[in-house]
C-alpha positions in Angstrom: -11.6 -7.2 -46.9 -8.7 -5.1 -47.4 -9.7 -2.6 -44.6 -10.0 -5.3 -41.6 -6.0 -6.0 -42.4 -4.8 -2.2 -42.1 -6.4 -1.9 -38.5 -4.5 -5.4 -37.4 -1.4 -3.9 -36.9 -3.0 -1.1 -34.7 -5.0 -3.5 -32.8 -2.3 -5.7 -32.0 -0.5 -2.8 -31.1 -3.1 -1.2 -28.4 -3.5 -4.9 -27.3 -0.1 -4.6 -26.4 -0.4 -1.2 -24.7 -3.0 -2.7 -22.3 -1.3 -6.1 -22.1 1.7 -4.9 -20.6 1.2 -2.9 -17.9 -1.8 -5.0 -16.8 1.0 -8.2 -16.6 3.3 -6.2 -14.4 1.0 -5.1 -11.8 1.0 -8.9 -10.8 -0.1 -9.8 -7.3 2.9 -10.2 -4.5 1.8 -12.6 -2.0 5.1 -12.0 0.1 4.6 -10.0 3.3 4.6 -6.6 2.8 1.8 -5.4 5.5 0.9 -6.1 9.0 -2.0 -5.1 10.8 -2.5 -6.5 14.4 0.0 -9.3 13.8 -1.5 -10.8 10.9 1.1 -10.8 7.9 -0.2 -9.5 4.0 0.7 -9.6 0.8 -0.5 -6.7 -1.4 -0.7 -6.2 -5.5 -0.1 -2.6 -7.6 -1.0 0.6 -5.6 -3.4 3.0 -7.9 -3.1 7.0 -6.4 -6.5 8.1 -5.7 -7.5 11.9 -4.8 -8.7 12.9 -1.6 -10.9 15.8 0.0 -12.9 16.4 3.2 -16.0 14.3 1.7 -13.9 11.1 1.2 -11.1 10.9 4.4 -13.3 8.9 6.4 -13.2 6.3 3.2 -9.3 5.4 3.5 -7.8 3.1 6.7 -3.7 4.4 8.3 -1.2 2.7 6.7 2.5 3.8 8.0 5.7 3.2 6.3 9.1 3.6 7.5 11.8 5.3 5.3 15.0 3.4 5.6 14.0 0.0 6.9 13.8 -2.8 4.6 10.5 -4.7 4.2 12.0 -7.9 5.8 12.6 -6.6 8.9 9.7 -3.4 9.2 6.6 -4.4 7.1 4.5 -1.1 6.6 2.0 -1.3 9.1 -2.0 -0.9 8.9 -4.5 0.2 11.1 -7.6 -2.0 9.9 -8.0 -5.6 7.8 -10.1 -7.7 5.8 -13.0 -8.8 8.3 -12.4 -5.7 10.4 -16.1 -3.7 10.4 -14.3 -0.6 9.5 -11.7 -2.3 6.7 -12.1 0.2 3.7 -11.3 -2.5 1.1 -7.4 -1.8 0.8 -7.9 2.4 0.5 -4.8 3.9 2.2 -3.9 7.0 3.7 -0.2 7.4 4.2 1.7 8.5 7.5 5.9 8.5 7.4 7.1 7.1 10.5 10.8 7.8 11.9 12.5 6.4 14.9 13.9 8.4 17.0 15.7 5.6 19.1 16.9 2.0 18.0 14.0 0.6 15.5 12.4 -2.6 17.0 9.8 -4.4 14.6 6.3 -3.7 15.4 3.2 -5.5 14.3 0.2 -3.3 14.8 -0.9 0.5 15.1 -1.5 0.2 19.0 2.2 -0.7 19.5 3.4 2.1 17.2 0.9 4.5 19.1 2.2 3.6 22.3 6.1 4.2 21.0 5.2 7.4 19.5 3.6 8.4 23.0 6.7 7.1 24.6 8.3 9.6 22.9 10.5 6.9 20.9 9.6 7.8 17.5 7.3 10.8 15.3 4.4 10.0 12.9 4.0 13.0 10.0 1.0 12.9 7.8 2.0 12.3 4.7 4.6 9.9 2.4 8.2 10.4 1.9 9.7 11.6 -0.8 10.0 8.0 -3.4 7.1 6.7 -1.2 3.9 5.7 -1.6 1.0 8.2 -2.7 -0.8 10.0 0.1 -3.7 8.5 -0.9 -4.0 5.2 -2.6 -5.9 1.9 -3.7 -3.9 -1.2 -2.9 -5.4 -4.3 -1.7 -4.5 -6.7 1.2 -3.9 -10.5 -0.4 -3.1 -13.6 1.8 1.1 -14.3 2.6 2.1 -17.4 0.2 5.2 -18.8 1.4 
């Protein structure tokens, strides 16, 4: 009987090491992504590797450096009912204006800007952003 009590404390202590960080990756139901107009909300973003066997397994999602989430959303190329939606796997690309930013709501209007000259898509995060390569599903906007 006396054993079971010494491993309480170290159980309640790894339930604690789990508990924790599982409660603040919480889902955020505010708008965070667009892709094709439709707003999403998004919960905790997991790095995952990459290599030439997997890159056809992540959908385009481009950030913006600089602009706040309220007025740029980062923008996806593919959705939740879209045939070719990879289930909220990411690859990053860093977008930067070169002119006046306007807010866009899809991939075609950023394509069209960028061949418009108006702004520059780089492979890759920033430095503070995202992973290159990540897990982070789309949820529905809750308002």
């Amino acid at each position: 009987m006396r054993q079971g009590r010494t491993y309480l404390p170290f159980l309640l202590l790894l339930l604690l090491i789990v508990a924790v960080p599982a409660a603040a990756q919480k889902p955020d139901f505010g708008v965070h992504i667009v892709v094709d107009g439709e707003e999403f909300g998004t919960k905790a973003v997991t790095a995952l590797p990459e290599n030439e066997h997997n890159e056809h397994t992540f959908d385009k999602l481009y950030v913006f450096p600089g602009l706040p989430l309220h007025f740029q959303p980062l923008v996806g190329d593919s959705k939740p009912g879209d045939t070719d939606y990879n289930g909220g796997r990411w690859e990053t690309f860093t977008v930067y204006w070169l002119v006046d930013p306007v807010p866009l709501t899809s991939d075609t209007q950023l394509h069209d800007y960028a061949a418009e000259g108006k702004l520059e898509i780089h492979k890759g995060s920033f430095d503070g952003g995202p992973p290159d390569y990540f897990e982070c599903p789309l949820l529905p906007v809750l308002e």
